[in-house]
MARTI-748801 format. One record per residue: residue number from 1; residue in three letters; x, y, z of N, C-alpha, C in turn. Coordinates in Angstrom, 1 decimal. Example, Ala and Ser with C-alpha at 12.3 -4.5 7.8 and 13.67 -1.06 7.14 Angstrom:
// MARTI-748801
  num  residu     n.X     n.Y     n.Z    ca.X    ca.Y    ca.Z     c.X     c.Y     c.Z
    1     ALA    13.2    -5.7     7.8    12.3    -4.5     7.8    13.2    -3.3     7.8
    2     SER    12.8    -2.2     7.1    13.7    -1.1     7.1    12.9     0.0     7.9
***
This chain:
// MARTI-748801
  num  residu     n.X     n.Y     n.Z    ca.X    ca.Y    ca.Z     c.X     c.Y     c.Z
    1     UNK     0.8    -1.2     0.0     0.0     0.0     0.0     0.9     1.3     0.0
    2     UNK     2.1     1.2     0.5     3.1     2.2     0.7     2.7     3.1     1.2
    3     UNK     1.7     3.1     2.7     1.9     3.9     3.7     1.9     3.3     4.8
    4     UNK     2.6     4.0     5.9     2.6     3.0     7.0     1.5     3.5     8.2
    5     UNK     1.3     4.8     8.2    -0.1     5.3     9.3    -1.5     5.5     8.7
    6     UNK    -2.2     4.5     7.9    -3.4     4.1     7.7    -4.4     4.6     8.6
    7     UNK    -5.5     5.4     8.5    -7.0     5.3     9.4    -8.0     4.5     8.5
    8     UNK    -8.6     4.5     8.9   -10.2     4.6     8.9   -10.9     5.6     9.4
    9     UNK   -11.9     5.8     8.1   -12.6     7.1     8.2   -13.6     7.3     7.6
   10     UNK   -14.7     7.5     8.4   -16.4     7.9     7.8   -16.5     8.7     6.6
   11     UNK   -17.1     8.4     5.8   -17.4     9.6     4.6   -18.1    10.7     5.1
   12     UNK   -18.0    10.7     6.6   -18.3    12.1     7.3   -17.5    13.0     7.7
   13     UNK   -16.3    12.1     7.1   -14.7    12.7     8.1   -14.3    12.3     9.5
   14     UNK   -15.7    11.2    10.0   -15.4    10.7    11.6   -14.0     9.8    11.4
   15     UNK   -13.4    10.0    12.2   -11.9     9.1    12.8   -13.0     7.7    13.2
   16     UNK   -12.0     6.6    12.3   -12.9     5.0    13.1   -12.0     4.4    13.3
   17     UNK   -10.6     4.8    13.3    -9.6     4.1    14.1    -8.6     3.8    13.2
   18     UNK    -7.5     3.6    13.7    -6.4     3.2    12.9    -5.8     2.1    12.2
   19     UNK    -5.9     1.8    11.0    -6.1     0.9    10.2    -4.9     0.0    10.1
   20     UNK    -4.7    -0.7    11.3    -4.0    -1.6    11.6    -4.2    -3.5    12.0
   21     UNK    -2.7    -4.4    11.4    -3.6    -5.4    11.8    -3.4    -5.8    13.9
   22     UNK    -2.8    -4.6    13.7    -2.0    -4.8    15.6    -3.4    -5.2    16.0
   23     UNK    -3.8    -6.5    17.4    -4.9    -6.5    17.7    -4.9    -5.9    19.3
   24     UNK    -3.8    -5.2    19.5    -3.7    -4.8    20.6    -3.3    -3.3    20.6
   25     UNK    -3.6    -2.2    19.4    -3.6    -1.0    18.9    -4.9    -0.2    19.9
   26     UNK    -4.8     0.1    21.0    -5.8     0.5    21.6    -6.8     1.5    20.9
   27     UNK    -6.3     1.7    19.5    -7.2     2.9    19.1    -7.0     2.0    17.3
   28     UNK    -7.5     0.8    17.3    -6.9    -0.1    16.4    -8.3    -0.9    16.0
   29     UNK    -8.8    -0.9    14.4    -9.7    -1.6    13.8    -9.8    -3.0    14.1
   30     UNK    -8.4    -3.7    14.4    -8.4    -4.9    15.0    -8.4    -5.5    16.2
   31     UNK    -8.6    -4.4    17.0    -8.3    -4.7    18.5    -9.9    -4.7    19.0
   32     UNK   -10.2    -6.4    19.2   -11.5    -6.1    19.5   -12.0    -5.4    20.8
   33     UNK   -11.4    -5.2    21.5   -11.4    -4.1    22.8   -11.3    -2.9    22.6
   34     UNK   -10.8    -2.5    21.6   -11.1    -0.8    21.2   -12.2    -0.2    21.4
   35     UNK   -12.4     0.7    21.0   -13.9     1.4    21.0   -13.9     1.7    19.2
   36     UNK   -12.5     1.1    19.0   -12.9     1.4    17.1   -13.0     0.1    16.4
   37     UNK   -12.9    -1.1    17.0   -12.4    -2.4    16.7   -13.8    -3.3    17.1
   38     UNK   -14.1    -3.3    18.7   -15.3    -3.7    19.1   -16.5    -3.8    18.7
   39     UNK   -17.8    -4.8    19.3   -18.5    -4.5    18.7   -19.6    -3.6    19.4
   40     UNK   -19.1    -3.1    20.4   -20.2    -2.1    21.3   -19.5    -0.6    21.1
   41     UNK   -18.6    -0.2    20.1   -17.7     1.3    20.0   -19.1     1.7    19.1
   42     UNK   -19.3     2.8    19.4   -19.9     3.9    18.7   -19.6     4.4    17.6
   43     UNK   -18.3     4.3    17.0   -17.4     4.6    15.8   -16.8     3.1    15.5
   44     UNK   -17.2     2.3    15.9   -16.6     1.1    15.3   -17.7     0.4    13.9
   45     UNK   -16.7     0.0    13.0   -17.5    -0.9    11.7   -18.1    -2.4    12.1
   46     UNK   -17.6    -2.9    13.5   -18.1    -4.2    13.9   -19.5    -3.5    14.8
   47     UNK   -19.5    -2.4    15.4   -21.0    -2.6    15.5   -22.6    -2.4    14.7
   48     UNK   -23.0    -3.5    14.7   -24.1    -3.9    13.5   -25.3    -3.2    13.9
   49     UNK   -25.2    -1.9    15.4   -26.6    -1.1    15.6   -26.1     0.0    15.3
   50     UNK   -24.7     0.4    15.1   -23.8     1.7    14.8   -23.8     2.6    13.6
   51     UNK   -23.6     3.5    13.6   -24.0     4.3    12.5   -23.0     3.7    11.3
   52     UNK   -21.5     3.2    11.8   -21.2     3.0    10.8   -20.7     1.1    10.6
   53     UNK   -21.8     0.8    11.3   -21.8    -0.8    11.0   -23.1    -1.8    11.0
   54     UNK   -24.2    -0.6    11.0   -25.3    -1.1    10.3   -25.6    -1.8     8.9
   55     UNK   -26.4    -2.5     8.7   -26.7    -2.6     7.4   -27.4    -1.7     6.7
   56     UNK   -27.8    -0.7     7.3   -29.2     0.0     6.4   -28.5     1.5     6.8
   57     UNK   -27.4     1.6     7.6   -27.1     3.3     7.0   -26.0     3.7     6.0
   58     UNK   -25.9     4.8     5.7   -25.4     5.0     4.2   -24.1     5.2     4.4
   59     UNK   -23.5     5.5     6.0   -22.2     5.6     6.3   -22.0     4.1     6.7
   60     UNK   -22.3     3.3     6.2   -21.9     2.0     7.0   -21.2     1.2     6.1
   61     UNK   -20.0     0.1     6.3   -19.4    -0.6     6.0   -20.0    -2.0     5.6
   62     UNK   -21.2    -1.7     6.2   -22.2    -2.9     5.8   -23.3    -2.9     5.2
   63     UNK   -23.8    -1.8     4.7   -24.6    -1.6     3.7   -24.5    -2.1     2.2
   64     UNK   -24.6    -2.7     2.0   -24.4    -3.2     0.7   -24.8    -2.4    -0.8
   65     UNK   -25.5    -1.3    -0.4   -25.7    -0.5    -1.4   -24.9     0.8    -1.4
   66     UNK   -24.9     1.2    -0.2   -23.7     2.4     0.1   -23.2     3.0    -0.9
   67     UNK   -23.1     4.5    -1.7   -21.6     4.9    -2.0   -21.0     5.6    -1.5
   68     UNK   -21.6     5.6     0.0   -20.6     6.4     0.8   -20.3     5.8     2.1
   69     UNK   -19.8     4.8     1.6   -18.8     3.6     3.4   -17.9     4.7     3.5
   70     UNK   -17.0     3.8     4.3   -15.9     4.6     5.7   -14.5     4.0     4.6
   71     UNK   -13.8     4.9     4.3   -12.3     4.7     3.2   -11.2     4.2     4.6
   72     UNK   -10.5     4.0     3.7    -8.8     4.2     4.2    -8.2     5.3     3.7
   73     UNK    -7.2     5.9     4.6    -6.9     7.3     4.4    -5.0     7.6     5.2
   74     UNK    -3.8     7.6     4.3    -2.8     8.2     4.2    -2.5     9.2     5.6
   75     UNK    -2.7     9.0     6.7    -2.9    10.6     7.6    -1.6    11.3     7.5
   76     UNK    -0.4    10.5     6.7     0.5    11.6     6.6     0.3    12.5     5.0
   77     UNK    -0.5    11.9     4.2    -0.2    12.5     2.9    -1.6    12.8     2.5
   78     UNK    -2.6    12.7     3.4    -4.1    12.9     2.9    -4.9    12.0     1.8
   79     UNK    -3.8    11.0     0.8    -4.2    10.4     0.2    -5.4     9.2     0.8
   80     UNK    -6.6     9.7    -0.6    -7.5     8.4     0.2    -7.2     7.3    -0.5
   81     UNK    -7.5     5.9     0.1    -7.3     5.2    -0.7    -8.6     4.0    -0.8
   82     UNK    -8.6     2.5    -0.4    -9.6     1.8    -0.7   -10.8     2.1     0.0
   83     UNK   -11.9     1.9    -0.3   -13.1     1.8     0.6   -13.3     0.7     1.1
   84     UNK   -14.0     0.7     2.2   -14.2    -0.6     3.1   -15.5    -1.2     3.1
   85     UNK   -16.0    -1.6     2.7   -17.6    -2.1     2.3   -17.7    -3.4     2.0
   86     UNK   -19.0    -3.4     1.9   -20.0    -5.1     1.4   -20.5    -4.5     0.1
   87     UNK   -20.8    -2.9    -0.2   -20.7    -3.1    -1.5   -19.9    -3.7    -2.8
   88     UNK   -20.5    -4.3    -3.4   -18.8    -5.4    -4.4   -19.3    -4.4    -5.4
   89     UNK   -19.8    -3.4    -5.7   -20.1    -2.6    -7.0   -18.8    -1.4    -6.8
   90     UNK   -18.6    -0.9    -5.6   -17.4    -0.2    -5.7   -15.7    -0.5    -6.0
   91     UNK   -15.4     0.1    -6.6   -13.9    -0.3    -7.2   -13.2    -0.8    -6.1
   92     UNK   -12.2    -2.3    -6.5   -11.3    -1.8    -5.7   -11.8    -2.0    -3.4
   93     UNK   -13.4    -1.9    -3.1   -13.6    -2.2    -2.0   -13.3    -3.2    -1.1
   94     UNK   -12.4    -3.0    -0.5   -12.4    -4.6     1.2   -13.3    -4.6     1.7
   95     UNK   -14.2    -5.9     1.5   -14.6    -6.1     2.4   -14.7    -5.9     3.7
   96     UNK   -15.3    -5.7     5.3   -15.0    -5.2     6.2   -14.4    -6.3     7.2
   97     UNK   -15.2    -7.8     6.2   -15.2    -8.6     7.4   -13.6    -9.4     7.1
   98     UNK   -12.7    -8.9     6.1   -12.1    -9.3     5.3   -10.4    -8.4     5.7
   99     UNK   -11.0    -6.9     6.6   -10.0    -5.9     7.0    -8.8    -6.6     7.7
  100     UNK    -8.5    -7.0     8.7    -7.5    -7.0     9.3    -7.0    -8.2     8.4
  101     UNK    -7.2    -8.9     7.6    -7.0    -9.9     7.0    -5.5    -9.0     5.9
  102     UNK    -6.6    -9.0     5.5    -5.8    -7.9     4.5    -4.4    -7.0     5.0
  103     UNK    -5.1    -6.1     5.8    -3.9    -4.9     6.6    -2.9    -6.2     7.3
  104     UNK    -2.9    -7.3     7.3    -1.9    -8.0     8.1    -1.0    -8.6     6.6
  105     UNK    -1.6    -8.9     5.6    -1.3    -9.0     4.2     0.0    -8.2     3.7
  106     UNK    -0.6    -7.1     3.8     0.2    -5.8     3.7     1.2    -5.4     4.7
  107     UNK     1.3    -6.2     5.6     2.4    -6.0     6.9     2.0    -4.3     7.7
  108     UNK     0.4    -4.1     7.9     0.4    -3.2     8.4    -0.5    -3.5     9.4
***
């Protein structure tokens, strides 16, 4: 991917954590104890009542129709890069359930 400080981030601009496969990243998409990783965080993509881990809202990672999920984002160079979704119509999208899978892929 050729960056090494990755987030995640709402198509609202909300911060949903840092897009790592560390599962002990206290502020880490993989750390199921986070508040960004968990499934009870308020900004987390694993909670399925959350704004952004519902199925039925338009910021969500789980929406399957979505074109506006939560990206990965560059925080040193602003570059955005993949989207993170269950839509398979967007280019290029990770799956969500598929993330740390991946970011561990990538040695991040």
């Amino acid at each position: 991917m050729g960056c090494t400080n990755l987030t995640l981030v709402g198509n609202d601009g909300r911060f949903l954590g840092h897009a790592t496969s560390n599962q002990f990243d206290a502020q880490g998409v993989c750390d199921t104890f986070s508040p960004y990783g968990g499934q009870f965080g308020a900004d987390s993509i694993h909670n399925q009542f959350g704004t952004y881990g519902s199925m039925f809202s338009v910021l969500s990672a789980y929406d399957q129709f979505t074109v506006t999920p939560p990206h990965l984002l560059c925080a040193s160079t602003g570059v955005t890069l993949n989207y993170v979704s269950k839509n398979s119509f967007l280019p290029n999208a990770i799956d969500p359930d598929s993330l740390c899978v991946v970011l561990a892929a990538a040695g991040l």
